[in-house]
C-alpha positions in Angstrom: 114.6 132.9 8.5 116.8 132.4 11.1 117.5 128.7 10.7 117.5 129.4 7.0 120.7 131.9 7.8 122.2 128.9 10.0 121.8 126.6 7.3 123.9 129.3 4.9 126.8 129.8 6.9 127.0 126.3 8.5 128.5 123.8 4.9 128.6 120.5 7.2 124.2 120.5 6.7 124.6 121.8 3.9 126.7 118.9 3.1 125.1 116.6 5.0 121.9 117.0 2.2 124.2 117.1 -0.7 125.9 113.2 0.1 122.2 112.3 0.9 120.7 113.1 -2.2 123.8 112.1 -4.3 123.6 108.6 -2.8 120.2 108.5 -3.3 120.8 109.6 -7.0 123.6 107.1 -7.3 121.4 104.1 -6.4 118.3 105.2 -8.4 121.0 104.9 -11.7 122.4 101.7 -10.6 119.3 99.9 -10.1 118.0 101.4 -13.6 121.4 100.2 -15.4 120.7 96.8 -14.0 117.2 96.8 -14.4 118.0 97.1 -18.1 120.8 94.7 -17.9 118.4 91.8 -16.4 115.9 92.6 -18.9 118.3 91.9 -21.4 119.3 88.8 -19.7 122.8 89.8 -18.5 122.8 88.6 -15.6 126.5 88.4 -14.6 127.2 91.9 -15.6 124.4 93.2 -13.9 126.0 91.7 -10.7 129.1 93.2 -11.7 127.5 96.6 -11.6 125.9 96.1 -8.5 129.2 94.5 -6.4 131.1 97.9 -8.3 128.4 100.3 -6.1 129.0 98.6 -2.9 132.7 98.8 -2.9 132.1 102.5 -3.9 130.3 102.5 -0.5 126.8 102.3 -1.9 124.8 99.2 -0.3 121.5 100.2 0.9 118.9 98.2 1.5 117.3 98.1 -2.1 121.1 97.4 -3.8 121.5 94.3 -1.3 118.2 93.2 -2.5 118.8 93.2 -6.2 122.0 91.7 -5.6 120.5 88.2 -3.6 118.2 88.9 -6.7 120.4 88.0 -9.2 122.8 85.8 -7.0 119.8 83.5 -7.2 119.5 84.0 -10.7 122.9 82.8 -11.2 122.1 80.1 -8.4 124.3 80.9 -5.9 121.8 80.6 -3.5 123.8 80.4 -0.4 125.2 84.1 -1.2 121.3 85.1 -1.7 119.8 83.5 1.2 122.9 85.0 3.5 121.3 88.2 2.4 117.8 87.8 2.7 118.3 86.7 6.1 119.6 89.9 6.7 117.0 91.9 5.4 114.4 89.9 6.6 115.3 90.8 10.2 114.7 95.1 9.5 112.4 96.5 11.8 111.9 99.6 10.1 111.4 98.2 6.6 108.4 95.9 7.0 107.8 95.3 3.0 111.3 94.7 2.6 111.4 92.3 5.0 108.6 90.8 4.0 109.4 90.2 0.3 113.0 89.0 1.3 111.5 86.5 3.5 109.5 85.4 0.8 112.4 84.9 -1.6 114.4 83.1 1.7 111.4 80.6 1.5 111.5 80.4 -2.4 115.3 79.3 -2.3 115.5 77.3 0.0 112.6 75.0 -1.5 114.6 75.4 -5.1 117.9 74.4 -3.0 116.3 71.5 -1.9 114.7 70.2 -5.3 117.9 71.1 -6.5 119.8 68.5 -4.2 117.7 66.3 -4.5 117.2 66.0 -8.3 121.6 65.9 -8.3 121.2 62.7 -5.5 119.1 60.8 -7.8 121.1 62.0 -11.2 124.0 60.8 -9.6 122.7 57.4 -8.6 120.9 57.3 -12.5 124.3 57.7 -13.7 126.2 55.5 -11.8 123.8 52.9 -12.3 123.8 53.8 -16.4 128.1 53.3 -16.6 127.0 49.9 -14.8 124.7 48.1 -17.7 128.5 49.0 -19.8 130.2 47.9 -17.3 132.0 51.1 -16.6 132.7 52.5 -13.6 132.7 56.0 -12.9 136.1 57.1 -11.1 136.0 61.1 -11.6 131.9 61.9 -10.2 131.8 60.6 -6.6 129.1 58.1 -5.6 126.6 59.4 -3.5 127.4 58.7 -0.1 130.8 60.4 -0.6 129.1 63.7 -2.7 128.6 67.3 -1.3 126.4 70.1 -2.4 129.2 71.9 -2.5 130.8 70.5 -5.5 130.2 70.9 -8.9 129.3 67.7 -10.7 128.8 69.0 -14.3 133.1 69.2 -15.0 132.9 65.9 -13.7 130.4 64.4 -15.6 132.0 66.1 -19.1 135.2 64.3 -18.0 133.5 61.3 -17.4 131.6 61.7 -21.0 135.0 62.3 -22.3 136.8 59.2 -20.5 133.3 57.2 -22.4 134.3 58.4 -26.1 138.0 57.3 -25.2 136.6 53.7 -24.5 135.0 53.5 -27.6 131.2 53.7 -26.1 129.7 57.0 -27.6 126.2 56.0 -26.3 127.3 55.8 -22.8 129.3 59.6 -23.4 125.4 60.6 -25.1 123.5 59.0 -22.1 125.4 61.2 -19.2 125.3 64.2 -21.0 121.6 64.1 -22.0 120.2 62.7 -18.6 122.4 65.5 -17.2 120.5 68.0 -19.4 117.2 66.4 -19.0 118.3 66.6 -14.8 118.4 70.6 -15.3 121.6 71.1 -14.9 122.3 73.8 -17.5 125.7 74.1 -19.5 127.3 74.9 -22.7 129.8 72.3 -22.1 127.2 69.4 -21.6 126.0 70.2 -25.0 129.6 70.5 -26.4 129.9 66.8 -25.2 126.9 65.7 -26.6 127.7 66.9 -30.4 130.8 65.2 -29.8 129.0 61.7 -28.6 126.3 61.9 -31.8 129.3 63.0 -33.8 131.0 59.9 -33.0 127.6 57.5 -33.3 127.7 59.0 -37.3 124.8 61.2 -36.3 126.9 64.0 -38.2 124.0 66.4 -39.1 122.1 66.1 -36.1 125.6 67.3 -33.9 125.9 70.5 -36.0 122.3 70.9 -35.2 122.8 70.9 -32.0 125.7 73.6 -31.6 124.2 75.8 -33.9 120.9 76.0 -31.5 123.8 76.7 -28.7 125.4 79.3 -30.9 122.3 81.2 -31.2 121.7 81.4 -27.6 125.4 81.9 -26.7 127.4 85.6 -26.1 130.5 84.4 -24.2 132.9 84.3 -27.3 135.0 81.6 -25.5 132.4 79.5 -25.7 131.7 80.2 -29.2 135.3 80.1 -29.9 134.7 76.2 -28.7 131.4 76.0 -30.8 133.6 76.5 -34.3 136.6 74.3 -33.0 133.7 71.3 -32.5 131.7 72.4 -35.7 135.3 72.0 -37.6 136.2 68.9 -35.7 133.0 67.3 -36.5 133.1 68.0 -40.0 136.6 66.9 -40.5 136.2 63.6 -39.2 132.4 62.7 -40.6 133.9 60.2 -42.8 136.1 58.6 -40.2 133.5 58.0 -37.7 130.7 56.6 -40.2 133.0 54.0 -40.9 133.5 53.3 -37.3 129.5 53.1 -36.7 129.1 49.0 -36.8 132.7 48.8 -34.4 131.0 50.7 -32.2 128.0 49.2 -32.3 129.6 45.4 -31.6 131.4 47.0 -29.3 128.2 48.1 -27.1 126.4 45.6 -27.9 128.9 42.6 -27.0 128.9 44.5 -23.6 125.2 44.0 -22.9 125.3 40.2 -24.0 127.9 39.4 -22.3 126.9 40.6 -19.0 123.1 38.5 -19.6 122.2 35.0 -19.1 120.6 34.2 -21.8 122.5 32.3 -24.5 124.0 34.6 -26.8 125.8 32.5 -30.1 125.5 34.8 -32.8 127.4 37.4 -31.3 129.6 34.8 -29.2 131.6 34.8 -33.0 134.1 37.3 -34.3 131.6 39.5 -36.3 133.8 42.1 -36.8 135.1 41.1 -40.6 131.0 41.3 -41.6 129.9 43.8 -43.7 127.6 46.4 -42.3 124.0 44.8 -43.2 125.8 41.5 -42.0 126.5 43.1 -38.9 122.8 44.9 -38.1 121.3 41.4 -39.3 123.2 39.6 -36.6 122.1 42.0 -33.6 119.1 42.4 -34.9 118.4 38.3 -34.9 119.8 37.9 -31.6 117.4 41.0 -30.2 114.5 39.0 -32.1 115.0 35.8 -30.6 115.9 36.9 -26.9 112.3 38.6 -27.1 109.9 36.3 -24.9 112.7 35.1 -22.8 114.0 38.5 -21.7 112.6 41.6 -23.5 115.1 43.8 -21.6 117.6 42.4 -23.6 115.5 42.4 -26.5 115.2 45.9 -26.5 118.5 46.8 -25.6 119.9 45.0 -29.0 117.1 46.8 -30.7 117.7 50.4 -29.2 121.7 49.6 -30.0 121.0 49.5 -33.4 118.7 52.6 -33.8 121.6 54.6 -31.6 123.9 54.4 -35.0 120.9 53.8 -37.6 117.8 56.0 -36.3 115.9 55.1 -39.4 116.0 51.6 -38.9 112.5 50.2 -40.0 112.8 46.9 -38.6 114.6 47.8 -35.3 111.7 50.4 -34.8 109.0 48.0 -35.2 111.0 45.3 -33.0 111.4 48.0 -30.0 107.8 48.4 -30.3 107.4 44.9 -29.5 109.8 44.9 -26.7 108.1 47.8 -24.8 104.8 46.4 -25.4 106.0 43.1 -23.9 107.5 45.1 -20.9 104.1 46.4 -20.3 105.3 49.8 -21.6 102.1 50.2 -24.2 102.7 54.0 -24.7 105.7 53.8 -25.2 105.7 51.2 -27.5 102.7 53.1 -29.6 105.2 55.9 -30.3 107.7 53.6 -31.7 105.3 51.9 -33.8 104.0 55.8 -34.8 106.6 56.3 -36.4 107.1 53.8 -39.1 102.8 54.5 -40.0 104.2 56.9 -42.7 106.4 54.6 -44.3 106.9 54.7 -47.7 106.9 50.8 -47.5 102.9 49.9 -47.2 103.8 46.4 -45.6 106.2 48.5 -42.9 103.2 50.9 -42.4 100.7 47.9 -42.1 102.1 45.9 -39.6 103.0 49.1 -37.6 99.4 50.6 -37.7 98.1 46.6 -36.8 100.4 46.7 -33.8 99.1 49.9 -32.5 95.2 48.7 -33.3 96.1 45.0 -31.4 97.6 47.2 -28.1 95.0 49.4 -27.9 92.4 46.7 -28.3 94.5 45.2 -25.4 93.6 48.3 -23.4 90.3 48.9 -24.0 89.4 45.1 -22.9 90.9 46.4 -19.4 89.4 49.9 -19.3 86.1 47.7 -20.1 86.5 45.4 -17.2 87.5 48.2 -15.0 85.2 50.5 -15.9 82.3 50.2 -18.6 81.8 49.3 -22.4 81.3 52.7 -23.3 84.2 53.8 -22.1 86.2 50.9 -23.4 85.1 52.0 -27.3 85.3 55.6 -26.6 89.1 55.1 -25.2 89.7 53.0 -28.2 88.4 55.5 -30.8 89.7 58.4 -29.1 93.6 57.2 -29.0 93.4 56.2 -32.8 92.3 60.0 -33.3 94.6 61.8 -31.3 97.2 59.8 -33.2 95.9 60.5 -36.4 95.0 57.2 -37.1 91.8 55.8 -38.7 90.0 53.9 -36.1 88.8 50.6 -37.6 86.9 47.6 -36.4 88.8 44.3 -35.3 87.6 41.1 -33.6 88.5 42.0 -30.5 86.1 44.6 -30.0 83.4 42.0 -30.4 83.0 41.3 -26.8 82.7 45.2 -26.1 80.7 46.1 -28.2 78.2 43.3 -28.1 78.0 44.5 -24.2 77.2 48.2 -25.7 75.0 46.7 -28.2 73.4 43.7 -27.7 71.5 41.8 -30.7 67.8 41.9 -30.8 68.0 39.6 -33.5 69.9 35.9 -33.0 71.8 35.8 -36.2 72.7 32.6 -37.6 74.9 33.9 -39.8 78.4 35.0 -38.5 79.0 37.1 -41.4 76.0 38.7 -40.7 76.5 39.7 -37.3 80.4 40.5 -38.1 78.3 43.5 -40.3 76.0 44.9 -37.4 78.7 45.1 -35.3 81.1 47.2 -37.7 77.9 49.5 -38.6 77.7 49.6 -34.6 81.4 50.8 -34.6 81.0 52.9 -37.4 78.7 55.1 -36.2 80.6 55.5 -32.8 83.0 56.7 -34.5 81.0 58.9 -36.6 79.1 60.0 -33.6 83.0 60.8 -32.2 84.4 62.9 -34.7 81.3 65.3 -34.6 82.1 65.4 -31.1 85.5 66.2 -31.2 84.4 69.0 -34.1 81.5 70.4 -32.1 84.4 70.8 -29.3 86.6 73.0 -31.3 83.7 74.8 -32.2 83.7 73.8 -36.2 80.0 72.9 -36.2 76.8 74.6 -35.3 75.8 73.7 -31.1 72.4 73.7 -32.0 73.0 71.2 -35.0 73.7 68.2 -32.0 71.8 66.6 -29.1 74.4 65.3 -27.4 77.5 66.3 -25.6 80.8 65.4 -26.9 82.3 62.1 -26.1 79.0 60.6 -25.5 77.6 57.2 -26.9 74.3 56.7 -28.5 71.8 53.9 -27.0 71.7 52.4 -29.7 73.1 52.5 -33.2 71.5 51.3 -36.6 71.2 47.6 -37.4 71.8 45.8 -40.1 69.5 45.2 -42.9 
């Protein structure tokens, strides 16, 4: 009672209680205004709010925390860490230290990554401007680069710089192994509409910013969005006439900088109409293929840059990977001409595909085991979507998984025990592959999926 009477007449504990509880009040709203903030992914204006409650005098421990929170979020990791250090050193607040030395540890590992992947970007792009024969004077070289400085401005300007030399593909090629690098702006993407723009790939461009404009608030960059949708559209025309100069233009770069002898496009190509023009690249990629295949498929890529539907290019691309030992690679390219409306284009592409993985099994057999070797070759034809069908070159694998009981003297004969062999593999396969996802009955099979039968019904 006494103390109670104290506490009446004396305001400065009264007081005292009053600031207490308000601060804690105040930072109980703050942290739920940008707990709702971050959950609607604001991120800068959540910091916003926070920075506004520590100038008002507000920074306890849990405001500091969320703040290197979404410092990190914006990576500015330097600004988190600084904090985290600091709050990893309380004595009194052993959780709190705890969890902000675990986010120290977490950010200084992303930092690192983070270096690391822009040390090898920058090389990758240095080293791309080369095969034009550009040089990159705006984004510094390694040796003279700091983690300090920003090199996305630089690598737009350099983009930029690209278009102005008549090289869209070279302006695409920063700007998408920048975005494939993780670095993550708008402006890369502007630059990028702009470079496909420029290649005639009109459509795809406006794709491309309107998938930015959905996940864009900041109204100058939308502002920039509609001045590059406008842009493009205005100038469609202009630049799908300008498709085949720029395409002699990149193309004369790369021949020119090889040894191999070049004549076709050694002439002034430039008065050639456009199917002229493709023909010529597209012979001197074709005839450069066994002496250098890098070339080969540079010519061949060229052309799909400014004509992504080109059948013949595709299936010559193929061929170039494949000859570069790049089989998967050069499966994908071949994929995509097996839908052709063109049977002869679809033939030859699914016959490429069939001869390369034949190619492969013959190694997976000598590394490893027959049955392997024919499961590997069935399997990939699946998972493509492809029908899996016997060829000549399996003979020597399956004749391993299957030998003859019989010595046929008849070649014919034998050709058809071995493709009922095959057959049923395949058959035997499939059910796998359906007893895996669970579409037949697991008591209606005897043997586990991917498996091959002993043997296999003969012919006759």
């Amino acid at each position: 009672m006494f103390f109670e009477q104290i506490r009446k007449h004396n305001p400065f504990l009264n007081g005292n209680k009053t600031n207490s509880n308000r601060k804690k009040e105040s930072e109980r709203l703050a942290l739920e205004e940008v707990s709702q903030l971050i959950s609607e992914k604001k991120f800068k204006r959540a910091l916003k709010v926070i920075d506004a409650n520590i100038d008002n005098g507000n920074a306890t421990n849990q405001i500091l925390f969320k703040k290197a929170c979404l410092l990190s979020q914006v990576k500015r990791y330097e600004e988190a860490n600084t904090i985290w250090r600091r709050l990893s050193e309380l004595k009194n607040k052993p959780k709190l230290a705890a969890a902000a030395q675990q986010h120290l540890e977490t950010t200084q590992r992303i930092e690192l990554e983070r270096i690391k992947s822009t040390k090898h970007l920058i090389n990758n792009l240095h080293a791309r401007a080369k095969k034009y024969r550009q040089t990159l004077n705006n984004l510094p070289k390694l040796k003279d680069w700091s983690t300090e400085v920003d090199v996305t401005p630089l690598i737009c300007e350099e983009a930029a710089l690209a278009r102005s030399a008549d090289l869209p593909k070279l302006s695409f090629d920063l700007t998408e192994q920048s975005l494939r690098a993780g670095l993550e702006s708008p402006l890369l993407v502007l630059d990028k509409a702009l470079s496909l723009g420029m290649m005639g790939q009109h459509l795809t461009a406006l794709e491309l910013l309107e998938d930015l404009n959905q996940g864009i608030k900041n109204p100058e960059i939308k502002d920039r969005i509609k001045e590059y949708k406008d842009k493009l559209n205005s100038e469609a025309d202009y630049y799908n006439s300008r498709k085949t100069f720029f395409l002699i233009v990149q193309t004369r770069i790369v021949t020119s900088a090889s040894s191999i002898d070049t004549q076709r496009m050694s002439e002034d190509i430039s008065a050639y109409t456009e199917t002229e023009i493709k023909s010529l690249i597209f012979n001197e990629a074709t005839s450069c293929l066994d002496e250098s295949p890098e070339i080969s498929l540079w010519l061949a890529n060229s052309i799909l840059d400014y004509y992504p539907g080109d059948g013949a290019s595709l299936q010559l691309r193929g061929e170039s990977l494949a000859a570069l030992e790049r089989e998967h690679e050069a499966i994908q390219s071949w994929k995509k001409l097996t839908d052709s409306e063109n049977k002869d284009t679809a033939t030859k592409a699914y016959e490429s595909i069939a001869k390369t993985l034949t190619k492969m099994a013959l190694l997976t057999n000598s590394s490893s085991s027959p049955s392997e070797a024919i499961s590997f070759f069935i399997r990939e034809h699946l998972e493509l979507k492809l029908p899996p069908r016997f060829n000549n070159g399996l003979k020597a694998i399956l004749e391993q998984l299957e030998p003859s009981n019989t010595d046929f003297s008849d070649p014919e004969l034998e050709q058809q025990q071995l493709k009922l062999v095959f057959n049923t593999l395949v058959t035997e396969c499939l059910e796998a592959q359906l007893h895996k996802q669970g579409r037949l009955n697991a008591t209606s099979m005897d043997q586990k999926p991917g498996a091959i039968r002993k043997t296999a019904p003969k012919a006759g």
